[in-house]
N, C-alpha and C positions, 0 to 999 in steps of 0.2 A: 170138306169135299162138296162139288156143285152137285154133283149127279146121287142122289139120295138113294134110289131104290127104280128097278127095272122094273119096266111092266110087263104081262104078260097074260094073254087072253087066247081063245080060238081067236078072236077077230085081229087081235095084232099078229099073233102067227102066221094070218094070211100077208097079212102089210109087209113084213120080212120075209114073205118069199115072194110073194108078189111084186112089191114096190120098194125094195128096199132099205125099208124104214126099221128103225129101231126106236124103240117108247123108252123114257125116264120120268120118272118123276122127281121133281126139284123145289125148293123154297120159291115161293111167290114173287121173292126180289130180286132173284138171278136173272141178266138179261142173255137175251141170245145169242149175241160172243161170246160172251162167257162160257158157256153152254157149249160151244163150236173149240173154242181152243181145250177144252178141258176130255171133249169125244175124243179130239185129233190128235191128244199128246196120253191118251190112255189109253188109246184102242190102233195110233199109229195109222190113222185114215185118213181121207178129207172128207168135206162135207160139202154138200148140196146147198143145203137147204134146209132151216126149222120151221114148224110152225108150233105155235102153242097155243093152251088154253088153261084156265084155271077153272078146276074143278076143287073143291072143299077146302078151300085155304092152301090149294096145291098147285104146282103150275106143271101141265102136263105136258111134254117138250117130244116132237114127232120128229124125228131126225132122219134125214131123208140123204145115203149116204152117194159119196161120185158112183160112176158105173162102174170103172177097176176095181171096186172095196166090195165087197158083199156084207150086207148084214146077219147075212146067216155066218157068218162063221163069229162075228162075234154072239151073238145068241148060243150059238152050241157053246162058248167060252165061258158063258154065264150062265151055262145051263138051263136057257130058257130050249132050247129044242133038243 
């Protein structure tokens, strides 16, 4: 599996209501289609847009979803809100 483990913070709680972003974190060598097809055939969305960054051998992947998708409903799916 690409998508390893959800993030979840006050500050990304704001991202997913505000900007409709949802956080992962993933293996360093995953690239970002990978990433894009793996959201879209497991959450049934489209995507925007990633951005990432590697934090501690970790690649942290900011998934920025289309406007018809909401992120908060997958959040509430995975029990982050």
């Amino acid at each position: 599996m690409i998508l390893e483990k959800v993030k979840s913070s006050e500050k990304i709680v704001k991202m997913i209501e505000a900007n409709n972003i949802i956080v992962f974190e993933t293996d360093r060598k995953v690239k970002k289609d990978e990433i894009k097809k793996e959201v879209e055939k497991l959450f049934n969305v489209k995507v925007e847009k990633i951005n990432t960054h590697i934090k501690e051998n970790k690649k942290i992947a900011f998934i920025k979803l289309k406007k018809e998708y909401k992120s908060i409903d997958i959040a509430n799916k995975l029990g982050i809100i």
